[in-house]
C-alpha positions as CSV (number, residue, x, y, z in Angstrom):
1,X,-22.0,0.4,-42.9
2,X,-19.1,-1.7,-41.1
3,X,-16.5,0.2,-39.6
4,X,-13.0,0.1,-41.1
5,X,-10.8,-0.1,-37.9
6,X,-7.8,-0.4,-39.1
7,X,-7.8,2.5,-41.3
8,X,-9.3,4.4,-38.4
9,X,-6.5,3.2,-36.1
10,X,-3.8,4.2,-38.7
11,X,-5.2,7.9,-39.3
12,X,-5.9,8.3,-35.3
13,X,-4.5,12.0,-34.1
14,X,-3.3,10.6,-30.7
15,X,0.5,11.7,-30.7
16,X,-0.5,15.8,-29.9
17,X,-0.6,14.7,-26.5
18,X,0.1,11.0,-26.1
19,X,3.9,9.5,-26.5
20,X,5.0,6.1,-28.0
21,X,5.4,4.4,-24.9
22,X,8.4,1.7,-24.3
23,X,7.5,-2.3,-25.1
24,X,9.9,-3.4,-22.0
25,X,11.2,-6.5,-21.0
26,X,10.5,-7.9,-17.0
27,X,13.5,-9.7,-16.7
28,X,12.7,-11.0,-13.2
29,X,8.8,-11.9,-14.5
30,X,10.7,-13.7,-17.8
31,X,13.3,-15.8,-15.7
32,X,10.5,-16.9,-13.0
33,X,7.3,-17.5,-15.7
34,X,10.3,-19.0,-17.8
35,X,8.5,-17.2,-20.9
36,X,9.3,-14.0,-22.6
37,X,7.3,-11.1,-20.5
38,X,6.8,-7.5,-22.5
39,X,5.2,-5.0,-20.6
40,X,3.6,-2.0,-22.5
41,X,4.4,1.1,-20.3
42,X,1.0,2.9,-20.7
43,X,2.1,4.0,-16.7
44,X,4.5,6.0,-18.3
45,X,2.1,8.7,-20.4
46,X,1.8,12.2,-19.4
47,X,-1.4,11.5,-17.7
48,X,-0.1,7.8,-16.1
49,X,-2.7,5.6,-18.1
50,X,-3.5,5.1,-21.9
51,X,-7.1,6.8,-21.4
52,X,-6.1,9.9,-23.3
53,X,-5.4,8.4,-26.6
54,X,-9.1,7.8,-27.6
55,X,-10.2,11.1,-25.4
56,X,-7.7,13.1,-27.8
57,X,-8.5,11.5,-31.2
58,X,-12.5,11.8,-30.7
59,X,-11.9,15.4,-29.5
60,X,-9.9,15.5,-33.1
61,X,-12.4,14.6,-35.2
62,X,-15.0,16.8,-34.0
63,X,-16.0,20.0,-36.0
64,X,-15.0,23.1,-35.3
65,X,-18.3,24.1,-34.4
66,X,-18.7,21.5,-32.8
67,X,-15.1,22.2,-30.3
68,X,-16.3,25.4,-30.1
69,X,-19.6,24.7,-28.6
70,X,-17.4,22.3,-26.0
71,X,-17.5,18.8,-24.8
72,X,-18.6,16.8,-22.0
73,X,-17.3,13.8,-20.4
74,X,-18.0,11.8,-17.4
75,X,-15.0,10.2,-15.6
76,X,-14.3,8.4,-12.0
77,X,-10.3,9.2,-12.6
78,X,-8.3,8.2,-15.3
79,X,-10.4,9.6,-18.9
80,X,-11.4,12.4,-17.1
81,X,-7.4,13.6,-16.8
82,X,-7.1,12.9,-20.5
83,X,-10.1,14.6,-21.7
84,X,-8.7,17.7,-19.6
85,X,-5.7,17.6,-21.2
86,X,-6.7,17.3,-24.9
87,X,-9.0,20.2,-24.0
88,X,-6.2,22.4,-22.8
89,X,-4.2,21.3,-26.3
90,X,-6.8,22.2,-28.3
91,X,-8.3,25.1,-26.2
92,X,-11.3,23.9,-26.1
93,X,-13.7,23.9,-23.5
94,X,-14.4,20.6,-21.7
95,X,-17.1,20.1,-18.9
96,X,-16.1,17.2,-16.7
97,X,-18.7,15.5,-14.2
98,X,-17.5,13.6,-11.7
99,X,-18.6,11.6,-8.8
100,X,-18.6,13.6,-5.5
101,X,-16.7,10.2,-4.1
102,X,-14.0,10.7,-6.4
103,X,-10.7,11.3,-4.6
104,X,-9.0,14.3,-4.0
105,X,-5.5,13.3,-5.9
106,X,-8.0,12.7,-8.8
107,X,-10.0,15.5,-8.9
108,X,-6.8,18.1,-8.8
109,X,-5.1,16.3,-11.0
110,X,-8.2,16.9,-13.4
111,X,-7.7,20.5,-12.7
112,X,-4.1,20.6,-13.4
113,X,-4.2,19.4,-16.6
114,X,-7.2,21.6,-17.9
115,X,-6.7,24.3,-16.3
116,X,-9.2,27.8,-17.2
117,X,-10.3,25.1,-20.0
118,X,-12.0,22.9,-17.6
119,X,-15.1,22.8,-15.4
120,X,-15.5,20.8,-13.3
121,X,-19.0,19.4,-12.0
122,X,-18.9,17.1,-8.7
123,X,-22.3,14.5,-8.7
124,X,-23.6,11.7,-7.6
125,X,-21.9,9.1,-5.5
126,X,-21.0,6.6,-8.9
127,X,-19.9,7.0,-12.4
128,X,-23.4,6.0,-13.3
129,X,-24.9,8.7,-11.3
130,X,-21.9,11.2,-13.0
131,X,-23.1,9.6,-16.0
132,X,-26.6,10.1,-16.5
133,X,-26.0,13.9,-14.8
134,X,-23.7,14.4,-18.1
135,X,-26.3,13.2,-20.6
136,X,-28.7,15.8,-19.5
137,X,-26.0,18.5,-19.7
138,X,-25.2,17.2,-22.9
139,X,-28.1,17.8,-23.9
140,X,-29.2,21.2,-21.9
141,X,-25.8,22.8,-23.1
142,X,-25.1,21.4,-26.4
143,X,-21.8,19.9,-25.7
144,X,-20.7,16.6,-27.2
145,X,-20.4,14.0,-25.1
146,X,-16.5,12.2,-25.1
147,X,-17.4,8.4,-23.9
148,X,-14.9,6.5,-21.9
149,X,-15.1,3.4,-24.7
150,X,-18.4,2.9,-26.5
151,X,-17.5,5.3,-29.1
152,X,-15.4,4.5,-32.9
153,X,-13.0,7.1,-32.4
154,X,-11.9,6.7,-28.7
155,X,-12.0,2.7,-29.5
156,X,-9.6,3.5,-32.8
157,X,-7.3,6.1,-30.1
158,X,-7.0,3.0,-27.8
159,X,-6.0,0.9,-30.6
160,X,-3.1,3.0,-31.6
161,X,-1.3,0.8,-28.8
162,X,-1.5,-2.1,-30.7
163,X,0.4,-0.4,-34.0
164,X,3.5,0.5,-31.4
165,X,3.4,-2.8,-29.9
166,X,3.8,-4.8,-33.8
167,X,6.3,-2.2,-34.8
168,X,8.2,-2.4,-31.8
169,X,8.6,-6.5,-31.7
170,X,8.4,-7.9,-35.0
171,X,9.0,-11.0,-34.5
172,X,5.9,-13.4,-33.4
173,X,4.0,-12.7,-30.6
174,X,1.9,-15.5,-29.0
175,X,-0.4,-14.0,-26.8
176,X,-1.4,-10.1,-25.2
177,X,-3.2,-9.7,-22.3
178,X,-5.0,-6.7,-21.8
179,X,-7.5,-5.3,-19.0
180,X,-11.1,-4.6,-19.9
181,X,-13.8,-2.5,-18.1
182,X,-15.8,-0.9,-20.6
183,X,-14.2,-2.8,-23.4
184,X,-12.5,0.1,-25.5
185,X,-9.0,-0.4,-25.0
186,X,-9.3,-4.6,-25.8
187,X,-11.1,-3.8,-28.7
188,X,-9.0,-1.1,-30.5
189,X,-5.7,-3.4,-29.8
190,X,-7.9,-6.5,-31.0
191,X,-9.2,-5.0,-33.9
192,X,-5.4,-4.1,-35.3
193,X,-4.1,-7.5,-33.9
194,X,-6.3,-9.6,-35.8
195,X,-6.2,-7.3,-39.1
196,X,-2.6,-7.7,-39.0
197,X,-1.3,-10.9,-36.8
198,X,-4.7,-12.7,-36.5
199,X,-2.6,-15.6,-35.5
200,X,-1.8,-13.6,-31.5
201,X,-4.2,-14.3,-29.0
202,X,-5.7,-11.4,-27.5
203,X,-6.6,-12.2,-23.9
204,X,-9.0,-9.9,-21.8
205,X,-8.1,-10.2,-18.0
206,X,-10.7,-8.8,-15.4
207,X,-11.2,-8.6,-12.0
208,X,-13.6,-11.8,-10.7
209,X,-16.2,-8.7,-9.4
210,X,-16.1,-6.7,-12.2
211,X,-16.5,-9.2,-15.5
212,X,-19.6,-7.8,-17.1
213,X,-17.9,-8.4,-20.3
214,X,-17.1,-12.2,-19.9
215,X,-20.4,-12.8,-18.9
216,X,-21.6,-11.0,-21.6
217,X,-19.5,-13.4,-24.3
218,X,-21.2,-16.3,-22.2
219,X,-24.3,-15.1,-22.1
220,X,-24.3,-14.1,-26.3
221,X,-25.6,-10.8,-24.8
222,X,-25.0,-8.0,-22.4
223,X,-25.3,-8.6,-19.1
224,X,-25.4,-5.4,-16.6
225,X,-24.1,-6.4,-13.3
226,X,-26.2,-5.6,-10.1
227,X,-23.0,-4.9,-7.7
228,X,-19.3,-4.4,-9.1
229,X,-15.8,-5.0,-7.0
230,X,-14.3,-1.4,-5.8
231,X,-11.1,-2.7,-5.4
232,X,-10.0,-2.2,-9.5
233,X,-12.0,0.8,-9.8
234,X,-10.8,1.9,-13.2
235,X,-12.1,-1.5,-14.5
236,X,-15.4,-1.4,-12.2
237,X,-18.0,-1.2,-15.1
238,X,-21.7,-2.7,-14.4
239,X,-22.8,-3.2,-18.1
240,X,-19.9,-2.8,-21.4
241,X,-20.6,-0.7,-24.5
242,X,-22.3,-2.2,-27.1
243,X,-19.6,-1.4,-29.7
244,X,-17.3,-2.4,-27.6
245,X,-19.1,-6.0,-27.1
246,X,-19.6,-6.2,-30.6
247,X,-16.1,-6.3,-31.4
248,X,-15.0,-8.2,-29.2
249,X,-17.4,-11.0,-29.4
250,X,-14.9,-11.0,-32.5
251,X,-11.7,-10.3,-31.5
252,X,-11.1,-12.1,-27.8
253,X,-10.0,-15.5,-27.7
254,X,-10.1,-15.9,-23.9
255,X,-11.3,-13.8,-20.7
256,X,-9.1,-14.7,-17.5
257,X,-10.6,-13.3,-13.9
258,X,-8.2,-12.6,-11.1
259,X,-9.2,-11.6,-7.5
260,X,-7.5,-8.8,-5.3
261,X,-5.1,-10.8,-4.2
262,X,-3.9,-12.1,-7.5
263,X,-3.5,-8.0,-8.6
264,X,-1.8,-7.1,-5.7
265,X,0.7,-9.6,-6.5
266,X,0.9,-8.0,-10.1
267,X,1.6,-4.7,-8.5
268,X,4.4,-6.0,-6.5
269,X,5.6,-8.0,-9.8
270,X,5.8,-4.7,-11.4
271,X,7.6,-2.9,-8.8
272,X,10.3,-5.5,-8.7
273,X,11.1,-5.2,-12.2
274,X,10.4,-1.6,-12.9
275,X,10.5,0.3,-9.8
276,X,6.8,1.6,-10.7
277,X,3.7,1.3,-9.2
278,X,1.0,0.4,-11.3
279,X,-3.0,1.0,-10.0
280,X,-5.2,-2.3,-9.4
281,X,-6.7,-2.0,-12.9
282,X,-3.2,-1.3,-14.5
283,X,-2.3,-4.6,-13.3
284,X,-4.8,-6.3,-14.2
285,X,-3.2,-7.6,-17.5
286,X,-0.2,-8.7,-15.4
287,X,-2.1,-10.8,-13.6
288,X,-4.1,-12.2,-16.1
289,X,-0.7,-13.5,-17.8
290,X,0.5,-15.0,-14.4
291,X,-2.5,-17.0,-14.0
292,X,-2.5,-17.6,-17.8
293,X,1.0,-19.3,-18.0
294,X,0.4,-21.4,-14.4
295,X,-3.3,-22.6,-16.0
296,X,-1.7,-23.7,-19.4
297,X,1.6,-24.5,-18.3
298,X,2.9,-22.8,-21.4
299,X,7.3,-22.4,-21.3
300,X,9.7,-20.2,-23.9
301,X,6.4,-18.0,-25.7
302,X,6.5,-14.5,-25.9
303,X,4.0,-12.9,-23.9
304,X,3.0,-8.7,-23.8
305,X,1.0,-7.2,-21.2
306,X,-0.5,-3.8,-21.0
307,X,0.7,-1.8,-18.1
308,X,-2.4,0.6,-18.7
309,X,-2.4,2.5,-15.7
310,X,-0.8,4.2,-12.8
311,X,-3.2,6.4,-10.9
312,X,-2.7,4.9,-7.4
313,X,-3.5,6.5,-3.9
314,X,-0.3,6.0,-2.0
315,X,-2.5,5.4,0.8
316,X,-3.5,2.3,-0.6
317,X,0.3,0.7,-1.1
318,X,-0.7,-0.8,3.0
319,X,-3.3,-3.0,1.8
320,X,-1.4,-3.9,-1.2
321,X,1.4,-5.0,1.1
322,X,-0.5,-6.8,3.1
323,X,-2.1,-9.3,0.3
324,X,0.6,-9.3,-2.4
325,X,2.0,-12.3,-0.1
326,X,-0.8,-14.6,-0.4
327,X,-1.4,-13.4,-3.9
328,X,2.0,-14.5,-4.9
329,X,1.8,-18.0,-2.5
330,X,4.3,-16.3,0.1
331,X,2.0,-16.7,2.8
332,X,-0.7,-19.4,3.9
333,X,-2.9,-18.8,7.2
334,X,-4.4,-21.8,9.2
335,X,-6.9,-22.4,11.9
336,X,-5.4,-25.0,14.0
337,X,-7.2,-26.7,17.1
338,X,-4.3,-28.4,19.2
339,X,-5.1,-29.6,23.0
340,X,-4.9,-27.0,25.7
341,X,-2.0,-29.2,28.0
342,X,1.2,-28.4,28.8
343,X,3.7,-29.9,25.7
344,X,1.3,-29.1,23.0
345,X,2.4,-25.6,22.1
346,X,6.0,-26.8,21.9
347,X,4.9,-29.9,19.6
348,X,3.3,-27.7,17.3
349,X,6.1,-25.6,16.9
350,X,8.3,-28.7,16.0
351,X,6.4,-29.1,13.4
352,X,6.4,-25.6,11.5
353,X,10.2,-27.1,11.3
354,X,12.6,-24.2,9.3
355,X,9.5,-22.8,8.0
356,X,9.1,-18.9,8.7
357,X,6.0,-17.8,10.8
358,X,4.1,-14.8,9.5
359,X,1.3,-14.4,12.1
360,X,0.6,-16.2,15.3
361,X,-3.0,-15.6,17.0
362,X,-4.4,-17.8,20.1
363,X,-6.5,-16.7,23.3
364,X,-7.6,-19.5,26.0
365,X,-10.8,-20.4,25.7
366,X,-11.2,-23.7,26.3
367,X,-10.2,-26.4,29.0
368,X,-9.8,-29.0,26.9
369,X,-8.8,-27.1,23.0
370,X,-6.8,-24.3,22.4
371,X,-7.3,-22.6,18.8
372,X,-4.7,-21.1,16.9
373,X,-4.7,-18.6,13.7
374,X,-1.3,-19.2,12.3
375,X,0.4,-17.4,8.8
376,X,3.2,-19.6,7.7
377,X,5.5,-17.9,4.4
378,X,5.4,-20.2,1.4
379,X,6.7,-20.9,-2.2
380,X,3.9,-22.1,-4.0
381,X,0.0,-22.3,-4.2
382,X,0.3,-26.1,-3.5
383,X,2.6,-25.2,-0.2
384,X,-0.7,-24.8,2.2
385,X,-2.1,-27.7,1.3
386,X,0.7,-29.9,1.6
387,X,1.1,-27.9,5.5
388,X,-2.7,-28.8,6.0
389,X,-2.0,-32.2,5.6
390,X,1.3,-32.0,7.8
391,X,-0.8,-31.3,10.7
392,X,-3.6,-33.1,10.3
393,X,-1.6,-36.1,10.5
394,X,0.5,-35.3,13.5
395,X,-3.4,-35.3,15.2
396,X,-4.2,-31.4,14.7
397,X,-7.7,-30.7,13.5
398,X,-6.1,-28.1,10.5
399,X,-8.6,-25.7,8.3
400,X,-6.2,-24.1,5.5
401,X,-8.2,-20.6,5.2
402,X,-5.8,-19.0,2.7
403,X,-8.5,-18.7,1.0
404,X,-10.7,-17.3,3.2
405,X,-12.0,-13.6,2.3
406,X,-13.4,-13.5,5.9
407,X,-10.2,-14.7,8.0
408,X,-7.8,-12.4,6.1
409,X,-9.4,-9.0,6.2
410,X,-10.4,-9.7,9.7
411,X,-10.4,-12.7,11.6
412,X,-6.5,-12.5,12.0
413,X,-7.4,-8.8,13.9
414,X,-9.8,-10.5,15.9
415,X,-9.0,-13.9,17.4
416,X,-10.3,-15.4,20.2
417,X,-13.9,-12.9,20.2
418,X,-16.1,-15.9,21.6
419,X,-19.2,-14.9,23.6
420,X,-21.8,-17.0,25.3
421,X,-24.3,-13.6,25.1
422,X,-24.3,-13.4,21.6
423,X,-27.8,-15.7,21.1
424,X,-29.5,-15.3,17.8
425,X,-26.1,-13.5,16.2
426,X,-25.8,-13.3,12.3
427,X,-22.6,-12.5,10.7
428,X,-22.1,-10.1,7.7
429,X,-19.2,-8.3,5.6
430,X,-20.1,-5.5,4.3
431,X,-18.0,-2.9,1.8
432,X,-18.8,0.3,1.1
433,X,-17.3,3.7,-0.5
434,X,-14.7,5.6,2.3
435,X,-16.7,8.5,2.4
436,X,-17.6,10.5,4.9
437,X,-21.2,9.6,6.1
438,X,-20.9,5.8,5.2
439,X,-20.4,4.5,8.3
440,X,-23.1,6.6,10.0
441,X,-25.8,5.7,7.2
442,X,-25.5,2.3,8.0
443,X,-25.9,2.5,11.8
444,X,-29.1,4.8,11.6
445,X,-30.5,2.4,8.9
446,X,-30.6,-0.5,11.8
447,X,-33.6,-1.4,13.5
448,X,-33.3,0.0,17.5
449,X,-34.2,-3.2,18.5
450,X,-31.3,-4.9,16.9
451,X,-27.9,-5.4,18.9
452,X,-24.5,-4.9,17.6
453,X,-22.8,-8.1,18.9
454,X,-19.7,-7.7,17.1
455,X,-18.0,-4.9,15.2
456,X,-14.6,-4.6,13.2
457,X,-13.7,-2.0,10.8
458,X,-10.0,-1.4,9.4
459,X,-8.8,1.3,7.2
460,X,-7.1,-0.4,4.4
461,X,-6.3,2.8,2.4
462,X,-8.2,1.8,-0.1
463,X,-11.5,4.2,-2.1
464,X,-13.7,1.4,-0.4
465,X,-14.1,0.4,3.5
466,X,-14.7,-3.0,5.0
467,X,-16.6,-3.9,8.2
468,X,-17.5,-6.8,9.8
469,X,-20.7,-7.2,12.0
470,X,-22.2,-9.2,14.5
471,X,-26.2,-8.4,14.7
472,X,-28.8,-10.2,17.2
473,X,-31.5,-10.6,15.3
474,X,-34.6,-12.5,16.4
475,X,-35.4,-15.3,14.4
476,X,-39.2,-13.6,13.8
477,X,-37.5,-10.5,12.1
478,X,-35.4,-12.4,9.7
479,X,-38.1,-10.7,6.8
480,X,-37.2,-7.0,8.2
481,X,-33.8,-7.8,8.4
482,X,-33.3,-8.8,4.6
483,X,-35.4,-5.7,3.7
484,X,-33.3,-3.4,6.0
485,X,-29.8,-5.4,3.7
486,X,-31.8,-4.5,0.7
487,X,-32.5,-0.7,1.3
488,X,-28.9,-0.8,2.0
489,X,-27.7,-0.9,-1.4
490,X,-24.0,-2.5,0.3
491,X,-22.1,-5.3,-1.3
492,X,-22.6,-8.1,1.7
493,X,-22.3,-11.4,2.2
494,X,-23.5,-13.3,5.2
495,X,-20.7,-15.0,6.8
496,X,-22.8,-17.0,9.4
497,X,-21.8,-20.4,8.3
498,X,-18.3,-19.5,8.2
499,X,-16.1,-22.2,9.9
500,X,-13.3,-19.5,10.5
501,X,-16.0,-17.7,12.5
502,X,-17.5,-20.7,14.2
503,X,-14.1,-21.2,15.4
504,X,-12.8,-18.2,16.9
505,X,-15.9,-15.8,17.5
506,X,-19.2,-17.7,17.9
């Protein structure tokens, strides 16, 4: 039997604990996109994201008996705080099971808002180990199990957004843009949308590491993801619900992906307008719409995006910093060879002209080359290579590396590393959670007879940690050493090939 959506939407219990939250206008985002931006201030509900809507109305529907008897939920942050709260509303008893990684800002803010009412289970080092622990206490206890989106009623809780947003601007809407992890908050406000306006483009954004659900669309089925990005963790979901894909194989128009710097951007975009700092997921939608409006070249539409979330670690706000300026085409970084003679520097300098100078790296190395890691501020994405060419043809062999994953997190920490004793040296990145332990693990996991070469780790503030290593490996134990990457289980890439790194550290 087909589920009536908007019916469910429209009788959703939501507003016990959740508030109509404000449909605002970014005047500085509206004036610069030159379209109307309306940003819907999930940020702004008791618990900072829109999570407990569907938490509160499936707790709603539930029996008595079945209330009485408790609930379960698993939870990384954000529907874990709602699902304490709706228990604390409704007195009921909620067990929450969360990953032993989760942050500490999370984890008492969990205990805050249950209170007595909550217990609190720490397992596993993912959601899908926190997951599959609350299934079998599910079952061993009875509960009923609250899922963060694959589930009618949370999906109809999350929709309820939707209803504010068409009551609060009547008048037409072209397009909103809305972050997806699981899928349940794009598919309630889709399923009202098109029952209503089917004539508004609903647009799913998602970060480029974590878009199980638009390769699922492509694919016609679900694809589960072997590795997700840790950066937007409230969106970093290996495989979406199948509800949830069901609907909006229906309801999406269009999936946008944005990297970290492209939501760091966001963030800033927010903060400059509101004076509110949104979490990476929370911004997603933000920066979906940016890209959206620069791709299509689209002027004078009106254009809503779902602030969904503000959960952020203020620790984080350095690394945000840090990469809002390339992610908003403020900043470009270069690897510029120029001749090591006396003159050169100065010429090179003449040429930057008025333009400001972000970062300036350069070691001798060479008799006859010097080679320089510049940052230069910019306006626009088109900016670095338009400089790239500038120096190019003043006689400057110029890589633009603005791009360059490897030569921002690190390379610009690092310059001028080269080393005629590191023979038979592969490069990797690796990320991995900021726990305690992490670090160690992947040290002991290393063959003795393997040489660290090169080593560079930065604390970004972030939930995740980012090194960069050097190994000697011998090329007979290239087998053993993708095994030992394997057994692992890090996100890595080799960076051997790197021109960035041939450059400045090989």
């Amino acid at each position: 039997m087909a589920i009536n959506y908007l019916k469910k939407i429209l009788t959703a219990r939501v507003y016990d604990v959740a508030r109509e939250t404000e449909l605002e206008l970014a005047p500085a985002l509206t004036e610069r996109l030159s379209n109307r931006i309306l940003l819907k201030r999930e940020d702004n509900q008791p618990v900072f994201s829109f999570k407990l809507r569907g938490a509160y109305n499936k707790m709603a529907q539930l029996s008595p008996a079945a209330l009485k008897r408790g609930v379960i939920a698993a939870s990384a942050g954000n529907h874990a705080q709602g699902v304490a709260l709706a228990a604390a509303k409704m007195k009921c008893k909620a067990v929450i099971v969360m990953p032993v990684t989760t942050p500490a800002v999370k984890i008492d803010a969990v205990k805050a808002r249950g209170g007595s009412w909550t217990e609190l289970v720490l397992f596993g080092e993912s959601y899908s180990d926190a997951f599959d622990h609350a299934k079998v206490l599910e079952k061993k206890r009875g509960l009923s199990f609250v899922h963060p989106f694959d589930d009618p009623d949370v999906i109809a809780g999350q929709g309820t957004i939707a209803q504010e947003i068409l009551q609060q601007h009547q008048a037409p809407i072209d397009a909103i843009f809305v972050a997806i992890g699981g899928g349940g908050l794009i598919a309630g406000i889709g399923e009202y949308v098109k029952a209503v306006r089917p004539e508004t483009k609903i647009i799913g954004v998602q970060a480029a590491d974590s878009d199980a659900m638009r390769q699922s669309l492509k694919a016609g089925r679900r694809v589960e993801l072997k590795e997700v990005g840790l950066f937007s963790d409230g969106t970093a979901v290996k495989v979406v619900g199948k509800e949830t894909f069901r609907i909006c194989k229906r309801v999406v128009d269009d999936i946008i992906t944005v990297d970290t710097d492209e939501i760091c951007a966001a963030i800033n975009d927010v903060f400059t307008d509101t004076r509110s700092i949104l979490e990476p997921a929370g911004a997603l939608a933000i920066a979906g719409l940016k890209k959206y409006v620069e791709k299509k070249k689209v002027k004078d539409k009106t254009l809503v995006a779902i602030a969904c979330g503000a959960n952020m670690n203020f620790s984080r706000l350095r690394f945000v910093a840090e990469r809002a300026d390339v992610g908003e085409f403020r900043e470009a970084v270069f690897a510029v060879t120029i001749p090591e003679e006396r003159g050169s520097f100065k010429r090179f300098c003449q040429l930057l002209g008025k333009r400001n100078v972000t970062e300036f790296n350069y070691r001798i190395a060479d008799q006859a080359k010097a080679h320089i890691f510049v940052g230069i501020g910019t306006q626009k994405s088109a900016d670095s290579a338009e400089i790239a060419k500038h120096f190019a043809k003043a006689g400057f062999a110029t890589i633009d590396l603005t791009h360059d994953e490897l030569a921002k997190s690190h390379l610009r920490h690092m310059v001028g590393g080269h080393s005629p004793l590191a023979h038979d040296e592969l490069l990797y990145r690796f990320e991995f959670p900021e726990r305690p332990g992490a670090l160690m693990r992947f040290l002991t996991s290393m063959a003795p007879n393997w040489n660290i070469s090169l080593f560079h780790y930065r604390n970004h503030g972030a939930d995740y940690g980012r090194i960069l290593v050097g190994i000697q490996v011998p090329k007979n134990e290239q087998k053993q050493f993708q095994a030992f990457l394997a057994s692992l289980g890090y996100p890595h890439w080799n960076e051997s090939a790197n021109p960035a790194y041939q450059l400045f550290l090989k």
